[in-house]
N, C-alpha and C positions, 0 to 999 in steps of 0.2 A: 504494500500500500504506500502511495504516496505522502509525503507529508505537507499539507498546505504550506503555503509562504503567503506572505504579503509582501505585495512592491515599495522600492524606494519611491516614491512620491514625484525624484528629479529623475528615475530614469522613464518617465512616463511623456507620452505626447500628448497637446494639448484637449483631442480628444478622449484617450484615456484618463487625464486627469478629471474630467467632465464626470466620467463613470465613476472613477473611483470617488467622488466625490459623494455623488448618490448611493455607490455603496454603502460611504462613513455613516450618510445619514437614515440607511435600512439600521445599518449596525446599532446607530444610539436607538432606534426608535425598538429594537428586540432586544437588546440585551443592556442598556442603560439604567431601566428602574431596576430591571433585576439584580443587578452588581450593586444597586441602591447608591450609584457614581453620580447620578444630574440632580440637581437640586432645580435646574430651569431651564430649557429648549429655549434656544433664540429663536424669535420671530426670524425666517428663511430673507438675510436681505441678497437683492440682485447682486455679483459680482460686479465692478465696474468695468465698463465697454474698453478702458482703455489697455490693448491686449497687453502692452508695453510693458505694466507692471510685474514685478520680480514672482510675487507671492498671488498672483490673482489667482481666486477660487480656493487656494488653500484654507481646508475647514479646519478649524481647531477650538478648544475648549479650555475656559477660564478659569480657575480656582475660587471660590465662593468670599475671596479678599481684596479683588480690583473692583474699583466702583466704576461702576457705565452710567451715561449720561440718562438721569429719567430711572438708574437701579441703585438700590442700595446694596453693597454686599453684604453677605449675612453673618458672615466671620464663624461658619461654622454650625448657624443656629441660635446665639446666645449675644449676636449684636442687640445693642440698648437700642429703643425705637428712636425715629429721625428722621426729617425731612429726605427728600428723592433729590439725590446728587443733579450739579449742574452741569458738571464735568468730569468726562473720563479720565482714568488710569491713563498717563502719560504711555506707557507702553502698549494699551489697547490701541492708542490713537494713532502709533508709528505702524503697529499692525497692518491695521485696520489703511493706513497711506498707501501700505505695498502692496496691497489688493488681499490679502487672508478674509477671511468670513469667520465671523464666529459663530458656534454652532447649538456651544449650552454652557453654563455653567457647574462647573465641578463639586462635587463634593469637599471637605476636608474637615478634619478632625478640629475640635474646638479651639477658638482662638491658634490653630496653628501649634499648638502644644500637646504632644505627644504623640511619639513614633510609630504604632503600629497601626493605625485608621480607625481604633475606637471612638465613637464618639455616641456619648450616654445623651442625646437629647436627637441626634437623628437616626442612631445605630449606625453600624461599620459597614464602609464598603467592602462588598466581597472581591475577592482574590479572581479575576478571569480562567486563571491556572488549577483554581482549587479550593473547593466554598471552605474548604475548614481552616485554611490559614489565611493570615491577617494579609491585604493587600500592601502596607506599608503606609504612615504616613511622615508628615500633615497631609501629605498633598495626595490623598490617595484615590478622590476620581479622577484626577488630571489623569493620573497613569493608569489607572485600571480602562480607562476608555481608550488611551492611546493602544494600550495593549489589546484592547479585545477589539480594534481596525475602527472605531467608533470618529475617531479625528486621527487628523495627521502629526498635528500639533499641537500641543498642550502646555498652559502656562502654570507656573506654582511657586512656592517659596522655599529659601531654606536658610533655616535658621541652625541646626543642628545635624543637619541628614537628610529635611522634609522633602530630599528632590532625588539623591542617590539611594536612601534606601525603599522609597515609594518602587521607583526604577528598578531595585536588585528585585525586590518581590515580583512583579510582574513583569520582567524580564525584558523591559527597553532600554531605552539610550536617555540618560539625563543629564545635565549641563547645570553646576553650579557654578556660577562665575566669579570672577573677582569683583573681591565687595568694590559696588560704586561703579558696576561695569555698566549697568542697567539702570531706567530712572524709578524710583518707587514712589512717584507721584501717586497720590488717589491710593494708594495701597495700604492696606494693613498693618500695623507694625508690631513685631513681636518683642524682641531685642536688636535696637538698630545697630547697634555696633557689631552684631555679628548677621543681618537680615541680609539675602537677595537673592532676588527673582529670579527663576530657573525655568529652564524651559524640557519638555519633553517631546522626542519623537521615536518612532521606531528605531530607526539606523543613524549614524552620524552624517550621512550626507544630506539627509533630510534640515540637520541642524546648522551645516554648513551654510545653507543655501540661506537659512532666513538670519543666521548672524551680522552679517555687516549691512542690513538695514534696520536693527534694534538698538543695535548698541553704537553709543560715541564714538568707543574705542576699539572698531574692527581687527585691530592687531595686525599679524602678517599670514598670509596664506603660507600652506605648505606647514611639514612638519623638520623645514632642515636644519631649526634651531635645536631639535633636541639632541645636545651634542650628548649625555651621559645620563644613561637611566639607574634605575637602583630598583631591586623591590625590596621591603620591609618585612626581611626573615622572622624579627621576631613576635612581629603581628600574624606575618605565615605559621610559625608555631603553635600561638594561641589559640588558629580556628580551629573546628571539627576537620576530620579527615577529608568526612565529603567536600566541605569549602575549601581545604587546601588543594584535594585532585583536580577539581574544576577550575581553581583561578591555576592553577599548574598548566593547563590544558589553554587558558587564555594568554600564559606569560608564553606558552609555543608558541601560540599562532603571531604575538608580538617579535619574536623574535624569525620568525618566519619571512617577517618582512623585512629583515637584516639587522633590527633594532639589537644591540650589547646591551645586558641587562647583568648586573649586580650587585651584589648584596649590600645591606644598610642595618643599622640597628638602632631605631632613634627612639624604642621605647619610654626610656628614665627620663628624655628630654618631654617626650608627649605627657607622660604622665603630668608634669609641672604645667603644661600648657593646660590641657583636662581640666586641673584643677583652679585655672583662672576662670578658663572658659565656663564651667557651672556658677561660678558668680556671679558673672557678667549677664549670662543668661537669666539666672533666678531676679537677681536684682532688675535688672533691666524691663522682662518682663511686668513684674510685679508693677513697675515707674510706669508703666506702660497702659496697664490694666488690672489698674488696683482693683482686688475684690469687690470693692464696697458699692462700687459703682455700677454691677451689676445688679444687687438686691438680694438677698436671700434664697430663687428660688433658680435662679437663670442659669446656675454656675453649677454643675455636678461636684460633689464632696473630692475629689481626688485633683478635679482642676484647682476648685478654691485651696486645695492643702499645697499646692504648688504655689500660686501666686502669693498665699501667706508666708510661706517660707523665703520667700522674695524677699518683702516689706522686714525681713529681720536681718536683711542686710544691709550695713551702715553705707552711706555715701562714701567717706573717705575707704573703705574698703574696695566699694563698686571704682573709684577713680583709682587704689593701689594696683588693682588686676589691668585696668587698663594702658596703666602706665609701663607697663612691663611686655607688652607687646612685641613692642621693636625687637627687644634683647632676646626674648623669647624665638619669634622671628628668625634673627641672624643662631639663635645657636638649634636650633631646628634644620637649618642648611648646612649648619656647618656639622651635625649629626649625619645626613643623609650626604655626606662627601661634595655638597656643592652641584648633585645630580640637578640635571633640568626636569628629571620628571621622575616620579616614586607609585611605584605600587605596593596596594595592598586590595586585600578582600574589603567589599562592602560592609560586613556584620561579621562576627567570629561565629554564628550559626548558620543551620539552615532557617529557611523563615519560619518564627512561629507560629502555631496554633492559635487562633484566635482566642479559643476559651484561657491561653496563659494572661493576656493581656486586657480580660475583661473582669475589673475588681469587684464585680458581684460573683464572679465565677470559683466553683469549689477549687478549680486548676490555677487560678490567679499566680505570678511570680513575678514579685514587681522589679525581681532582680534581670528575669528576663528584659524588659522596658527599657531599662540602666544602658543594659550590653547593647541592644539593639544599636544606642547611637554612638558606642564606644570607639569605631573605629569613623568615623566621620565628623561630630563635633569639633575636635580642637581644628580643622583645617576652616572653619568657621572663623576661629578665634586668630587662626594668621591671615585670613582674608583673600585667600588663596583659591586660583580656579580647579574646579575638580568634576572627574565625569566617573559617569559607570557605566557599564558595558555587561551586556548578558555573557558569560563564558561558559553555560554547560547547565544542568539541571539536577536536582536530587532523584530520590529512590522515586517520588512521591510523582515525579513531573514537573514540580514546580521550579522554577530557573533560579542563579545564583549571579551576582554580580561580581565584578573587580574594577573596584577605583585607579582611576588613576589621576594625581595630582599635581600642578605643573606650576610655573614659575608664575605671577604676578601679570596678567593680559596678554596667558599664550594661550588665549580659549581658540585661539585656529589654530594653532599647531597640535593641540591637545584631538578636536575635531577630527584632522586630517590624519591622524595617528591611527584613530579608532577607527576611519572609513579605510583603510589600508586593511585592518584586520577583518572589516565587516565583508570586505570583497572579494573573498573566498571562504569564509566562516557565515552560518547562516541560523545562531543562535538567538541573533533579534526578531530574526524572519519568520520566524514561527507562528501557529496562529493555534490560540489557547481554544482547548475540546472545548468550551463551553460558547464558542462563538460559531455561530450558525454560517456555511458557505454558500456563498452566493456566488451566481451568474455572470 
């Protein structure tokens, strides 16, 4: 038996992109409520006539935290009520110039806090790959619909992991950029000093193509800045076997394409990072979306015990962690040998079980939660671009990711790394059993 694929998006002519378009939008309209990923179907607008544009017709779906002109976004479920915005998300608007369509808005877990796609006031989006594990969040309809061929492209945030481990779960391509790569007008804010917008598609050449008209600072095509890689043996030791065979199987196909790859051990250094980075976060947050200010009923007990633990962290602390950044920074590089680019696995697991991460649940493990973003926060906290990439799948079916994190505004060279590997590997391409094949 064959196994489905789904197309790059760029290698399609203009009437295929026509079809596949109607695809996407067969796709949201059977398997969207059921993944419980759309919170709201955009009204269908005309693509514009003018064919010239980069992105025309490309469908894609928003995260429930950019505001559009005339919507309020919901952050989740648990936004305080408010007047209907008058102006969109700065990044919907640059979208929306290069001719994309948007198709619905996403799901994501409350206020953008917390990793696995729980969320106690709308329920969890389900996994495309597999209803009993979590699909990943915050951002977990953006990915779960890119994944189940729903949109092409998908917007989200990340503050901690909400964009690479959404991606490792559901088995696409995600793009956290350098802090400040993207505008966050109109946008939600979780912890600004570690926040930014991420985008999602199946493959990386899908991502190439809408990068240098979002962002300021397109960087440089090509990947022939990355003179020295490294992976991170002793995060590779940490995972499970299965995560280690698999991201093993993707550091092949990396070096496949002539890439020298390295060993690094920047553990003892990350950990000190970690441990800034959960201040920064907690405090931040909290500054952010102090409890109080939703009310007593709006907040589920395990978000309010998050932002409370925020508020009991002092200001001169939240500004000590900050200020250490730089130093942190510089001996982070100079852990990892001065490599242009470091791997590691997305999460030290496979993904988990839903019922671990749902705290009404007999199976609850809040320690699971913790780990989930163990290997992806602190590259938040150096402000640094980072993607993931599907490399293989467990016992279960479900796909496994491998990061990979690169210098300060080489999100094209990072890109153009992964469409190298995408171009004979066809672990993104895959089309999860629970999506129905179409015509």
């Amino acid at each position: 038996m064959v196994q489905a694929r789904f197309p790059d998006w760029t290698t399609l002519s203009p009437d295929q992109r026509r079809e596949e378009t109607e695809r996407c939008r067969d796709r949201l309209n059977a398997v969207g409520s059921k993944l419980n990923a759309v919170v709201e179907k955009t009204t269908a607008r005309t693509p514009s006539h003018d064919f010239a544009l980069p992105l025309r017709g490309m469908p894609y779906v928003v995260k429930d935290m950019f505001d559009r002109r005339g919507r309020r976004a919901g952050w989740g479920g648990v936004r305080p009520d408010g007047p209907p915005n008058v102006r969109s998300a700065e990044i919907l608007d640059r979208l929306d110039a290069a001719g994309a369509v948007e198709v619905a808005v996403s799901s994501m877990t409350e206020l953008a806090y917390e990793p696995s796609g729980f969320n106690a006031v709308r329920g969890r989006t389900l996994n495309p790959w597999h209803p009993d594990v979590v699909s990943g969040g915050s951002s977990s309809g953006s990915a779960a619909l890119v994944a189940a061929g729903a949109a092409v492209l998908a917007l989200g945030s990340d503050t901690g992991g909400s964009v690479r481990i959404p991606a490792s779960c559901c088995g696409i391509t995600g793009l956290k950029p350098t802090q400040g790569a993207l505008p966050d007008a109109g946008t939600m804010p979780l912890a600004p000093s570690l926040d930014v917008i991420g985008l999602f598609a199946r493959g990386a050449n899908d991502l190439q193509v809408v990068w240098p008209f979002i962002s300021a600072i397109p960087g440089h095509g090509g990947d022939h800045g990355i003179m020295r890689a490294v992976v991170l043996t002793d995060f590779l030791e940490e995972a499970t076997l299965v995560v280690r065979v698999a991201v093993e199987a993707g550091l092949e196909a990396l070096r496949a394409t002539g890439l020298r790859i390295g060993p690094a051990r920047p553990r003892a250094v990350v950990e000190d990072i970690d441990r800034e980075t959960l201040i920064v976060m907690q405090a931040e947050s909290a500054r952010s979306h102090p409890a109080v200010a939703f009310g007593q009923e709006r907040l589920s007990p395990s978000l309010r015990k998050r932002l409370d633990k925020g508020q009991e962290i002092g200001d001169a602390a939240l500004a000590d962690s900050l200020r250490q950044r730089p130093g942190l920074t510089e001996a982070f590089f100079e852990a990892i040998g001065g490599a242009t680019v470091a791997f590691l696995p997305v999460m030290p697991f496979e993904t988990p079980l839903a019922a671990q991460t749902d705290p009404a649940s007999a199976s609850f493990a809040p320690r699971v939660l913790y780990r989930m973003s163990s290997f992806t926060r602190f590259v938040n906290f150096l402000g640094l671009p980072a993607l993931s990439l599907p490399c293989g799948f467990d016992h279960r079916g479900v796909p496994i990711g491998l990061q990979i994190i690169g210098r300060p505004h080489s999100e094209a060279q990072l890109l153009a790394l992964a469409a190298r590997v995408q171009a004979f590997t066809d672990w993104h391409a895959r089309v999860p059993p629970t999506v129905p094949v179409l015509a």
